[in-house]
Structures are given as structure tokens and as C-alpha cells.
C-alpha positions in Angstrom: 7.3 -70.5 95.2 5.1 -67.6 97.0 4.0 -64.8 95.7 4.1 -61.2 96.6 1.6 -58.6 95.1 0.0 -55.7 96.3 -1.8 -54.8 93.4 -5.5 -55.9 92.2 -4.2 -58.4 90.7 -2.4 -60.3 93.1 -3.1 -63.9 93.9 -0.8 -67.1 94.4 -3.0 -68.9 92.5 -2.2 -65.9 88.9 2.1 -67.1 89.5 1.3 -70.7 89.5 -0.7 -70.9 86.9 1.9 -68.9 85.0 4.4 -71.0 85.9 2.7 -74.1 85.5 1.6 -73.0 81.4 5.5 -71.8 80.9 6.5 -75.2 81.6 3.7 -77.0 80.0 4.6 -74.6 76.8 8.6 -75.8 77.1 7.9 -79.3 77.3 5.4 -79.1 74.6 8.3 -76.8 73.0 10.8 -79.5 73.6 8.8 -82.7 73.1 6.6 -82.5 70.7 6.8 -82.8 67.0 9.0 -84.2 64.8 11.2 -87.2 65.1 13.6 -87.8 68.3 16.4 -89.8 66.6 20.1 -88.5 68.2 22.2 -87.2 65.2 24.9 -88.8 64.7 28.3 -88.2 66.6 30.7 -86.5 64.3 28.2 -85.5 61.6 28.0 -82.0 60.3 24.9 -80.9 61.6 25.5 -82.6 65.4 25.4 -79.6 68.6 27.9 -79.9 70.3 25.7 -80.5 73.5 22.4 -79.3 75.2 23.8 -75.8 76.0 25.3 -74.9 72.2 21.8 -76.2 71.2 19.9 -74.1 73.6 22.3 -71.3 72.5 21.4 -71.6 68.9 17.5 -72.3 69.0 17.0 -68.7 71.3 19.0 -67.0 68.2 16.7 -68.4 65.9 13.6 -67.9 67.6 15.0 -64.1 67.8 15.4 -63.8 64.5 12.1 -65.6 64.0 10.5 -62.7 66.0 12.2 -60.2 64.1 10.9 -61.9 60.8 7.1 -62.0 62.4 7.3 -58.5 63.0 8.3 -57.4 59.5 5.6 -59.7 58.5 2.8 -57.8 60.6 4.4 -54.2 59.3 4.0 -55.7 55.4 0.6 -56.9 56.4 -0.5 -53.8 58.1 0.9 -51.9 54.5 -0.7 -54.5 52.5 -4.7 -54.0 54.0 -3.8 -50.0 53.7 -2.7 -50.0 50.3 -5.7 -52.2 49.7 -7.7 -49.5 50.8 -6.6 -46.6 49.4 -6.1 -48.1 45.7 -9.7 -49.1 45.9 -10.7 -45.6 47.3 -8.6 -43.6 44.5 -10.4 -46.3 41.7 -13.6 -45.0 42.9 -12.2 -41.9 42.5 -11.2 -42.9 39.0 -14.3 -43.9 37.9 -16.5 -41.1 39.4 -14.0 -38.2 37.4 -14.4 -40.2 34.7 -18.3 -39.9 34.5 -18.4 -35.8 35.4 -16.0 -36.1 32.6 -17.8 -37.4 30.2 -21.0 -34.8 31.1 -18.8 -32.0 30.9 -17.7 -33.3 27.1 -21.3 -33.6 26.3 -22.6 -30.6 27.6 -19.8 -28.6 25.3 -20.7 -30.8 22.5 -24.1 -29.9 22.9 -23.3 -26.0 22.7 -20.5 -26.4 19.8 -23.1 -28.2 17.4 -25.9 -25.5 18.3 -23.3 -22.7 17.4 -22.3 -24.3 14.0 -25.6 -24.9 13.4 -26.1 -21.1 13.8 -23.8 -20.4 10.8 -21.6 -18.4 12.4 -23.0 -15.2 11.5 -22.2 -11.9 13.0 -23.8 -10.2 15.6 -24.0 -7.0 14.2 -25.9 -8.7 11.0 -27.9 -10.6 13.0 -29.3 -7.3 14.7 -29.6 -5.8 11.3 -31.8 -8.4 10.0 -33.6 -8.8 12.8 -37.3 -8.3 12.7 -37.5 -8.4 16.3 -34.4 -6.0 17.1 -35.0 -5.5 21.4 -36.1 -9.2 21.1 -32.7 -10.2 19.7 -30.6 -7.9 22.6 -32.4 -9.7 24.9 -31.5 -13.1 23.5 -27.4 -12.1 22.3 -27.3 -11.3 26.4 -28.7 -14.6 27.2 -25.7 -15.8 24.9 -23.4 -13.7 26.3 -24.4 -15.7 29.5 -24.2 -19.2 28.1 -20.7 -18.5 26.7 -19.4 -17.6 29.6 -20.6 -20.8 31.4 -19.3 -22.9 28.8 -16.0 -21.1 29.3 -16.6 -22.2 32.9 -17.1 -25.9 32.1 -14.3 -25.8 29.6 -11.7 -24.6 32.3 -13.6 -26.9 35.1 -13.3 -30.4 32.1 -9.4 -29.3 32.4 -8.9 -29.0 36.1 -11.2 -32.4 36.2 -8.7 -34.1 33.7 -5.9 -33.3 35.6 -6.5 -34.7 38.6 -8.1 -38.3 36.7 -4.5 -37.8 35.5 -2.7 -37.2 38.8 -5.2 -40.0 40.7 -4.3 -42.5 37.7 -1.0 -42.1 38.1 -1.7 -42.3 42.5 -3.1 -45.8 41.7 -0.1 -47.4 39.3 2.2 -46.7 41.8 0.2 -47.8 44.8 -0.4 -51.4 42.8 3.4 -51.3 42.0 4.0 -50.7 46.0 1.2 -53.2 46.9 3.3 -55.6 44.9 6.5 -55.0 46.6 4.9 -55.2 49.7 3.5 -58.6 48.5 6.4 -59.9 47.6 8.3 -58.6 51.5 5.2 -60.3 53.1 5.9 -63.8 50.9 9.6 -63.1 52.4 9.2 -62.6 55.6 7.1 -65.5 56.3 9.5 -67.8 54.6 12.0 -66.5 56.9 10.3 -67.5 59.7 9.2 -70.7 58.7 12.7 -71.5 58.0 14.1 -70.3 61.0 11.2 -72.3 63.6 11.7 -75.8 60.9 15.6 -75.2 61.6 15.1 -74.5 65.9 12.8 -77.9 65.9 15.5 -79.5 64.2 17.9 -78.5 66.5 15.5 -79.7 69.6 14.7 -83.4 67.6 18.7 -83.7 67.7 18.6 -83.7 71.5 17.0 -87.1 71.5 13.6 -87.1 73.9 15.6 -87.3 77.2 18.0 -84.0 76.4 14.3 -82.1 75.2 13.1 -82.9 78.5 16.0 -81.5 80.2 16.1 -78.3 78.5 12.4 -77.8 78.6 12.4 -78.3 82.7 15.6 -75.8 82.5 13.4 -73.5 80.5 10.5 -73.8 82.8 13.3 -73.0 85.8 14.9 -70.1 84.5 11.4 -68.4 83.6 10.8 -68.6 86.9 13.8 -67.2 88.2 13.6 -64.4 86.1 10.4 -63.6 86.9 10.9 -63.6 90.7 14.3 -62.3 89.5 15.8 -64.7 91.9 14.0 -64.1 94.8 11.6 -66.8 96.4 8.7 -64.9 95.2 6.9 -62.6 93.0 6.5 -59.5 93.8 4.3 -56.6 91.4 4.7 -53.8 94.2 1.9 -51.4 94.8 2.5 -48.5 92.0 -0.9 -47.8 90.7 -1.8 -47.8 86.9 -1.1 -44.9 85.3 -4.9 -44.7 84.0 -7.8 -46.5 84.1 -7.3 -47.6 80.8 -3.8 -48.8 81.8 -5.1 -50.8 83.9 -7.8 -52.3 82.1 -5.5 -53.1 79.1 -2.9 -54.8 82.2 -6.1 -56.7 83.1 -6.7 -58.2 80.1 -3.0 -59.0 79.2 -2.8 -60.9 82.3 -5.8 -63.1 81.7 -3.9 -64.3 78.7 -1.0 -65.5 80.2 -0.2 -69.2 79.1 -1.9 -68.6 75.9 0.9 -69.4 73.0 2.8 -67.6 71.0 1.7 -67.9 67.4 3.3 -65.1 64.6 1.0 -62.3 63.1 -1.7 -63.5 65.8 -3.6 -60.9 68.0 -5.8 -63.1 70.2 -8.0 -64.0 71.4 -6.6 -67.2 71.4 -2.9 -66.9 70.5 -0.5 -63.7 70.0 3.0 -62.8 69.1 4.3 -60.1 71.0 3.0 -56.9 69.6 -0.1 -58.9 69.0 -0.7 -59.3 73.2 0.2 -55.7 73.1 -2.9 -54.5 70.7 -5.6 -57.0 71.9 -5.0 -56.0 75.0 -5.2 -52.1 74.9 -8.2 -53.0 72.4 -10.1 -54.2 75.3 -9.3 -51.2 77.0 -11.0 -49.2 74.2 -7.7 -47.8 72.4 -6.6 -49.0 69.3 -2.7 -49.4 68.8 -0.3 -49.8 65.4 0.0 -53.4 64.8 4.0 -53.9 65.4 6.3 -53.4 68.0 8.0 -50.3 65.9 5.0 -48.4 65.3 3.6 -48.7 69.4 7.0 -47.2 70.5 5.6 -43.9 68.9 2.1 -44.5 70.1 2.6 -42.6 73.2 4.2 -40.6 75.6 8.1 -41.9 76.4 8.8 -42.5 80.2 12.2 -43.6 82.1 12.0 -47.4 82.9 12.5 -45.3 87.0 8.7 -44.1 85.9 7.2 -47.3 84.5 3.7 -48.0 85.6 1.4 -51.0 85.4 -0.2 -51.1 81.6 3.1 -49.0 80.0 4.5 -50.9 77.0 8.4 -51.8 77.5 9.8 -51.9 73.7 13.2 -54.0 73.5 16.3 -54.1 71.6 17.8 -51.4 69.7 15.4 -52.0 66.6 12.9 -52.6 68.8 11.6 -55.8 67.7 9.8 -57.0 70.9 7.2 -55.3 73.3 5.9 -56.3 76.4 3.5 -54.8 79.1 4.9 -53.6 82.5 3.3 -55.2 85.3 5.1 -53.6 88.5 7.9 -54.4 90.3 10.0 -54.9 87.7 7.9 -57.6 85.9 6.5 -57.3 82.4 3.8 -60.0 80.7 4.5 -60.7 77.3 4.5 -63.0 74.7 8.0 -64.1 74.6 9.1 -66.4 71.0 7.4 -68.7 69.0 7.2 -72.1 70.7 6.4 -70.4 74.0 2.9 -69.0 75.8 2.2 -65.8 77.3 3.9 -65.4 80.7 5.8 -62.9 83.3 9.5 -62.0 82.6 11.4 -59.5 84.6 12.0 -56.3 82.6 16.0 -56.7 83.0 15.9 -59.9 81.3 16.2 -58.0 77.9 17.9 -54.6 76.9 15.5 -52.3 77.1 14.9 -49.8 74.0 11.8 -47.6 75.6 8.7 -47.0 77.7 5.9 -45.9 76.5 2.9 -44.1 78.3 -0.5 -44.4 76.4 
């Protein structure tokens, strides 16, 4: 198959290589793992042939996707709840301490005035033998009470907010919980759903996998060329250096696999490609696919440019990065590596311009 490109990074040698890694990633998809005994005719749990099976493991790995991204958004509220309940017990235990001074510093005063007997001031001038000596000092006093009015009124405002920040923390530990527990769910979810797809593929027999794999392989292919007998990326510039940079480094990853809550260098998922890339750029984006269709400007798919992300589906559970031409790189489902897909091969939610 030739290929086409105008842009920097052109080169027949960037569509084999993708092709080549999509097919190893099928067959190892197809092949590897598990047990290849053909289930029984008749029985429950037999497909109905290569193409139901085909059908059904592309739903689950969907829906395995959609599980990995609620996964990475739990994960992502996880480390920041993390944070800030550690921050506000700091918090905690700071106000506790200035309380504590403030209560002793009042103390201090309180035992000082009972001490003094309580006596009047008026008396206290009359019986003085040192009457301008005493003025002098009941202003002094004057003085100190009014400060420890001041630290009476600051103790209060300080126990409020100990009060409001202790009440901040139990209900960020009882969210940090539920967001445990959704994080625990989510990853069962999609260890269920891939354990179910690989026991759809053993079902095929070792023969069938292979089949399906090299269709796999084929109809990447196509869909990247978009059935043309090449690939072509067009010559529509980034639209920033940056966008070009974070491109770049998206396509140097192609045939890396897909692995769930990964962000490289070695393995991604699809949002994962998304923010190791644009991290090498020098910009730093949310962690799922959700949160990156608000990280930037939205653009027509008309207006796409080389480096915009391309979020899919209406609840936009997959990104991938717009390459030109039509032509995205992404990381497409667990079980498959990083390769080119054509932007129509998926309904498209947004663009987004960083």
C-alpha cells in the first residue's frame, strides 16, 4: 500500500510500520492466551459464527473502554481528594494549636484578674498611695482588656472555622470512600468485560482467531486509507507549534498497546495517548476523555488541524488526535496498539483546539 503525506511527518516507511504493529496487535489479540478448544455445537454459550463473534467482542471492548474511562475519572477524584483531606487536616491541626494559645493566653489574664480581688476602681484610686501612678497603670488595663476582648472574639472566629474545616474533612473521607468503592467497580467491569471478549475469541478455535485477526489487520487498513490505495495526511499545517509537537509525539507511539488507566510511555488507553502526548508538548491535560472535550477551544471537524483532539460518541468516551486528511492516531480498545483510523470511522462528538 503507498503512502501519501505532505506533512513533516510523512514517510512510507511511518504507514507500514503502523500497519504492520495493527496486525501484529490482532493476531496477538486473536491468538494468544487462553485455551483454543471449539465450543461445543449447540451449547449455550456457542457464536453463532466468526462475524456474531466479531460482533459481540467490539461491544465488549466498547463498553470495556467506557468502564476504563470511569476508572481514570474515579482515579483522578481519588489522588485529589487525597490531597485536599490531607491539606484541610493540616489545617486541622495548625487551628487547633493557635487555639489552644489563645485559651491560654485568656487563662493567663482571668487568673491575674481574680487574683486582683475584684475590687473597684474607684477604691483602688482612693487607697492608692501612688494616685497618678495608678491612672497610669488602670490605662494600661484599659489597654489589656481590650486586647483580650480581641483574642476572645478572634478564639471564636478561630473555632468556627476548626468547626467548618472538620466538618470539610468528614465529608471529603465519606466522598473518598464512595469514590473508592466506584474505582473497585469500574475495574471489575472491565476485567469482566475483556475475560468475557477472550472467551469469545478462545471459542473460535486457533484457525477462526487467525481469520479474524488478518480481517482486523485489513479493515484497519482500509479505514485508514479510507479505501483508497494509500494514505494520505494532506498538507494543513498544525495549528501551533505545540500542536504539532504533541502530533509528533503521538505518532512515535503508534503500535504501542492499549492497556486501561495507562498514560505511557510504554502503553496508553485512549485518553491516556491523549495526555502523554500534549505532556511532551509542555501542556498538561485532564486525565479522561470527558474532561479534555472542555480543555480547549471547540472547532468544526471542516476546521480540524493536525494535534486537535477528536472526542467520540455522544458521552464522549473515546478521544483521538487528528492527524490530517481525515486521519486520527489513537489508541483504539483494549487488546489493540496505537495506530491511524480515519476520523469517520466513529461518530464524532467534538473537536477541540488546545
Amino acid at each position: 500500500m503507498a503512502v501519501h503525506r505532505r506533512s513533516p511527518l510523512s514517510g512510507a516507511h511511518v504507514l507500514a510500520r503502523a500497519l504492520v504493529l495493527t496486525a501484529a496487535a490482532t493476531t496477538a489479540l486473536g491468538v494468544a492466551t487462553g485455551g483454543s478448544a471449539q465450543a461445543a455445537p449447540g451449547s449455550p454459550d456457542a457464536p453463532a459464527d466468526r462475524k456474531d463473534v466479531k460482533a459481540q467482542v467490539e461491544q465488549l471492548y466498547d463498553e470495556a473502554e467506557q468502564a476504563s474511562e470511569r476508572f481514570n475519572a474515579a482515579q483522578e477524584a481519588q489522588q485529589r481528594l487525597q490531597h485536599e483531606t490531607g491539606t484541610l487536616q493540616e489545617q486541622i491541626a495548625v487551628s487547633q494549636d493557635e487555639l489552644n494559645r489563645l485559651r491560654g493566653d485568656l487563662a493567663t489574664v482571668a487568673g491575674a484578674e481574680y487574683r486582683g480581688g475584684g475590687m473597684t476602681r474607684t477604691v483602688q484610686l482612693m487607697l492608692a498611695t501612688d494616685p497618678a501612678g495608678y491612672l497610669s497603670r488602670a490605662r494600661a488595663l484599659d489597654q489589656t482588656a481590650e486586647r483580650q476582648n480581641e483574642t476572645l472574639h478572634e478564639l471564636l472566629g478561630r473555632q468556627r472555622v476548626l468547626d467548618q474545616r472538620r466538618a470539610e474533612t468528614t465529608a471529603k473521607l465519606a466522598e473518598l470512600e464512595q469514590t473508592r468503592k466506584a474505582l473497585a467497580e469500574s475495574k471489575q467491569q472491565i476485567q469482566q468485560r475483556l475475560a468475557k471478549a477472550q472467551r469469545l475469541l478462545n471459542s473460535l478455535g486457533a484457525a477462526e482467531r487467525a481469520r479474524l485477526a488478518a480481517q482486523d489487520a485489513r479493515d484497519a487498513e482500509r479505514r485508514a486509507a479510507r479505501g483508497a490505495d494509500r494514505l494520505d495526511f494532506g498538507s494543513t499545517p498544525a495549528a501551533s507549534e505545540r500542536g504539532a509537537a504533541a502530533l509528533a509525539a503521538a505518532v512515535r507511539m503508534v503500535g504501542a498497546p492499549y492497556v486501561y488507566g495507562s498514560t505511557g510511555p510504554k502503553a496508553f488507553d485512549c485518553s491516556g495517548l491523549m495526555y502523554w502526548s500534549w505532556r511532551q508538548a509542555g501542556v498538561t491535560l485532564p486525565r479522561t476523555s470527558q474532561a479534555q472535550a472542555y480543555a480547549g477551544r471547540r472547532v468544526s471537524l471542516s476546521e480540524a488541524r493536525p494535534g486537535d483532539l477528536v472526542i467520540f460518541y455522544r458521552d464522549m468516551h473515546h478521544v483521538g488526535m487528528y492527524a490530517g486528511g481525515g486521519v486520527i492516531v489513537h489508541a483504539p480498545y483494549p487488546g489493540a496498539k496505537v495506530r491511524y483510523e480515519s476520523v469517520t470511522t466513529m461518530p464524532v462528538s467534538g473537536v477541540i483546539r488546545l
